[in-house]
Every structure is written in structure tokens, then in C-alpha cells.
TITORLO-455418 format. One record per residue (C-alpha): x, y, z; residue in three letters. Coordinates in steps of 0.2 Angstrom, whole numbers, plus 5000, padded with zeros to 4 digits. Layout:
<rs>
XYZALA;...
</rs>
This chain:
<rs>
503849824885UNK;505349914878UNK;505749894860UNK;507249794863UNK;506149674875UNK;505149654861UNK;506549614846UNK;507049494859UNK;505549394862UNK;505249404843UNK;506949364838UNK;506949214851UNK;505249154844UNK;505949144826UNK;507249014833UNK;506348914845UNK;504948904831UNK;506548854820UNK;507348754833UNK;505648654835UNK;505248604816UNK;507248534817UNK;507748454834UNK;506248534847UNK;507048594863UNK;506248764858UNK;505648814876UNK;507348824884UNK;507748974874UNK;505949054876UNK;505649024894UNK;507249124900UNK;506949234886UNK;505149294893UNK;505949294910UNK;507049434905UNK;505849534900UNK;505349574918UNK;504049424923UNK;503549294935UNK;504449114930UNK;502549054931UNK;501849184919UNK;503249144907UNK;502948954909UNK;501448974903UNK;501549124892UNK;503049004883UNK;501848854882UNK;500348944873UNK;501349034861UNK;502448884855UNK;500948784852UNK;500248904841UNK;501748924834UNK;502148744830UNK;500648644835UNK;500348634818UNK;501848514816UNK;500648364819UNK;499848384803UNK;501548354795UNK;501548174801UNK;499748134795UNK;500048024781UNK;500647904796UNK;499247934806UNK;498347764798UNK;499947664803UNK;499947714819UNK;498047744824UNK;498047604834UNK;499247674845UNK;498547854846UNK;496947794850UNK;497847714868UNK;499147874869UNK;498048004866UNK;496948014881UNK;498447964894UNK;499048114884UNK;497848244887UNK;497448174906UNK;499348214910UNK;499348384900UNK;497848434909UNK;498648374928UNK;500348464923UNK;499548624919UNK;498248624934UNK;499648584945UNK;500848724941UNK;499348854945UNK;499048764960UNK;501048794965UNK;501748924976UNK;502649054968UNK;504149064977UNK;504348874976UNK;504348874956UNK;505749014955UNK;506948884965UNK;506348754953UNK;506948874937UNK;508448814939UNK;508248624941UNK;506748624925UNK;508248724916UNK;509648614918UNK;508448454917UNK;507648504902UNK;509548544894UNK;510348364899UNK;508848274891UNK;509048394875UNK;511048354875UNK;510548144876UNK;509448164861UNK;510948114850UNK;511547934860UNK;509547904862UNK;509147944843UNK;510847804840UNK;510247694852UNK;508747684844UNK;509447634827UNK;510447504832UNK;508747434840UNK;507947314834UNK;506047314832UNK;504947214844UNK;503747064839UNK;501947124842UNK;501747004855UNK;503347084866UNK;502747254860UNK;501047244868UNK;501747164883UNK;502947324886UNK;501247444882UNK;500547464898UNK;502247514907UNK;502647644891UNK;500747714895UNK;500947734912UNK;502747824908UNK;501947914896UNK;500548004909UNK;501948054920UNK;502848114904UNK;501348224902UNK;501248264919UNK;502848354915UNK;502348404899UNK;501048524906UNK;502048594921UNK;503548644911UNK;503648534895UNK;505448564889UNK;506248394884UNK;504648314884UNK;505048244866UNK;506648134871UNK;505648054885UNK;504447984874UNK;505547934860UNK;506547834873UNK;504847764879UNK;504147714861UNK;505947634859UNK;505847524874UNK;504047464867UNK;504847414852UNK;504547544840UNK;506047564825UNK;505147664814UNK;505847814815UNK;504347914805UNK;502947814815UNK;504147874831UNK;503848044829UNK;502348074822UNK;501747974838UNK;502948104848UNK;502248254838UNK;500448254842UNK;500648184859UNK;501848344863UNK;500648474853UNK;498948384864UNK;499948404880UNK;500248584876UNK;498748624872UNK;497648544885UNK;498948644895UNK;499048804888UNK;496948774888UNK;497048754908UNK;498248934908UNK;497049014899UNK;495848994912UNK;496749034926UNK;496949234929UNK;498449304925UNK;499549144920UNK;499449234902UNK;500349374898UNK;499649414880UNK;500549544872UNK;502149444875UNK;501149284869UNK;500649344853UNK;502449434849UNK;503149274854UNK;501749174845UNK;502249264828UNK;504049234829UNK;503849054832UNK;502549034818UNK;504049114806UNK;505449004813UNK;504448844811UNK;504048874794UNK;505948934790UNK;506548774800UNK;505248664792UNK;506048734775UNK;507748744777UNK;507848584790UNK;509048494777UNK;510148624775UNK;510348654793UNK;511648564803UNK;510548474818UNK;512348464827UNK;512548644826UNK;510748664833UNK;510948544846UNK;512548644853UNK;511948824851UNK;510248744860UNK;511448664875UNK;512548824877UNK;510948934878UNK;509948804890UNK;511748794901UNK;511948994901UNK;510149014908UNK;510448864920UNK;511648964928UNK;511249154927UNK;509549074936UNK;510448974947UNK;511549124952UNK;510149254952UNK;509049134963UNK;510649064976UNK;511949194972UNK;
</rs>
């Protein structure tokens, strides 16, 4: 790696660590970021996974005075969770090459319209109201089985994953906010992990040196998010995050189909 390459992946660490603790979304600016470095879209994937969850998978622990409140639905979410994680990660090793690089594109600009809805979801969700248990536990099954293919996503690309289930834990009736995401929070960090668990194993997914440059930026920018999260506009965030995720949409796009 060049020294620039190497600001660069630090640099975009710092804010996708930052951009995590605030809105998440942090992988669209990682995953082209790795890319330009010089290597494969698969290797990035998952190169991007490992480090942003040693970076921020720590944000579950911020939720855990919660945990009580909503253990009753972790212990049903958790193992869907992991199984999805696990399916996503062994079918992105199990895809051809060439056929991921023509689905950069489609990942990018998926994963940046879901990130642009988290605003109108995140209103919609207010205005909800709550669920009785009985309507809530009715609507469980369907929110489970959404949330496997959730995870299923998760671990093959994971970028907007967070949306997905706040829409879904909406829908089953949840209004709390707080018990929202934390629920979100560790199901995103177990889905990662189970994933990043499953690259690891396979030859050659992990490209270290740039995982634990990357790794160390997003450990500094989720503290400094985490810190400075109320002084930081999250419409500002939001729109630097779209711009970014809409740039690499089409310098992919073009690169790929040009």
C-alpha cells in the first residue's frame, strides 16, 4: 500500500466509525474506499465487515441497560440472527467473482436509498402507535422470518441492514425508540460477526493489513461519534453519507458498464 492508500483507508475508517455511533450507513464509505485501494469487491466486502465490527461492535454494550426489557425478544431474534449472518457470509464465498463486481453497483445504490429512507421511516415510526401484546405477538413470526432474510443480507453485503429492521420492529408494534435499537444494535453487530467469523475462514477473503488500518480508524471515529453525537447534525451526516454512497453508485456503475 502507498501512503496515500493508507490515509485513505484510515481517514475513511475514522468516519464510518463516526458515521456508525451516529446514523450507521458506515460501510458505504468503506466498501468503495477499500475498493480503491486496488482490490477485489469480494475481499473488500469482507475486509469492510471484519473491521467495522471491531470497530463498533462494541456499540451493543451501549444498549445494555435495555437488554432486561427486551430479553424476551432477543432470545427469539438472536438465533434467526446469527443463522442469516452465517448463510450471507457463506454465500458471498460461494459467489463468482465476476458476478459480485456487476452486483457493486446494485449493493451500492440499494444500500444508499435505504440510508436516504431512514429519515421518513424513523418519522413514521413516531407517529406509530405501539401495538397490544396480543397484535404484537401475532405480527412476530412474519417480523422473524423477515428478519433471517434481513441477515441473509446482513452477511453478504450488510449496508442498510439497520433500516430494514427498524421498519420490521415497527410493523411488530414496537414504539420504544431505545428498546428499537438496542434490539437493532446487537442483531446488526451478531450478524457481522458470524459473518466476518465465516471470512475469516475462507482463504483469502481478508486482506489484513488493510483490515486492521481500517479497524483502527473505525475504533477512533466511533468513540469521537459516540462523543460528539449531539453536537453533530444527523441531517448533515445523512447527506454527506447519500452524496458519497450516490458518487460510488456511479463511478462503479461506469467503471463496471462504461
Amino acid at each position: 500500500m502507498t501512503p496515500t492508500q493508507i490515509i485513505l483507508l484510515f481517514a475513511s475508517g475514522i468516519i464510518a466509525g463516526a458515521i456508525n455511533a451516529i446514523a450507521g450507513g458506515g460501510t458505504i464509505l468503506t466498501f468503495p474506499a477499500l475498493m480503491a485501494t486496488g482490490i477485489s469487491g469480494m475481499v473488500a466486502n469482507a475486509t469492510s465487515t471484519l473491521a467495522l465490527f471491531i470497530g463498533t461492535g462494541g456499540s451493543m454494550f451501549s444498549f445494555r441497560r435495555y437488554f432486561a426489557e427486551i430479553g424476551h425478544l432477543l432470545k427469539r431474534f438472536v438465533p434467526v440472527s446469527i443463522a442469516g449472518g452465517w448463510s450471507g457470509g457463506w454465500l458471498l464465498t460461494k459467489t463468482d467473482e465476476s458476478l459480485f463486481e456487476n452486483l457493486v453497483p446494485i449493493l451500492i445504490l440499494f444500500a444508499t436509498i435505504l440510508f436516504m429512507a431512514q429519515g421518513a421511516i424513523a418519522a413514521f415510526m413516531r407517529r406509530k402507535p405501539g401495538a397490544d401484546d396480543r397484535a404484537r405477538e401475532m405480527r412476530l413470526l412474519p417480523s422473524l422470518v423477515f428478519q433471517f432474510f434481513v441477515a441473509v443480507y446482513g452477511g453478504y453485503f450488510g449496508a442498510g441492514i439497520g433500516i430494514l429492521m427498524l421498519a420490521s420492529f415497527g410493523f411488530m408494534g414496537m414504539s420504544d425508540i431505545h428498546h428499537m435499537n438496542a434490539l437493532k444494535n446487537v442483531q446488526a453487530s451478531l450478524i457481522c460477526m458470524v459473518a466476518a467469523v465465516v471470512f475469516i475462514l475462507t482463504p483469502g477473503m481478508i486482506d489484513w493489513p488493510r483490515a486492521g488500518i481500517l479497524a483502527a480508524g473505525a475504533v477512533t471515529g466511533y468513540f469521537l461519534g459516540a462523543h460528539y453525537s449531539q453536537k453533530i447534525p444527523r441531517q448533515w451526516v445523512r447527506r454527506t453519507v447519500t452524496a458519497i454512497g450516490l458518487l460510488a453508485f456511479a463511478v462503479t456503475a461506469l467503471k463496471r458498464f462504461g
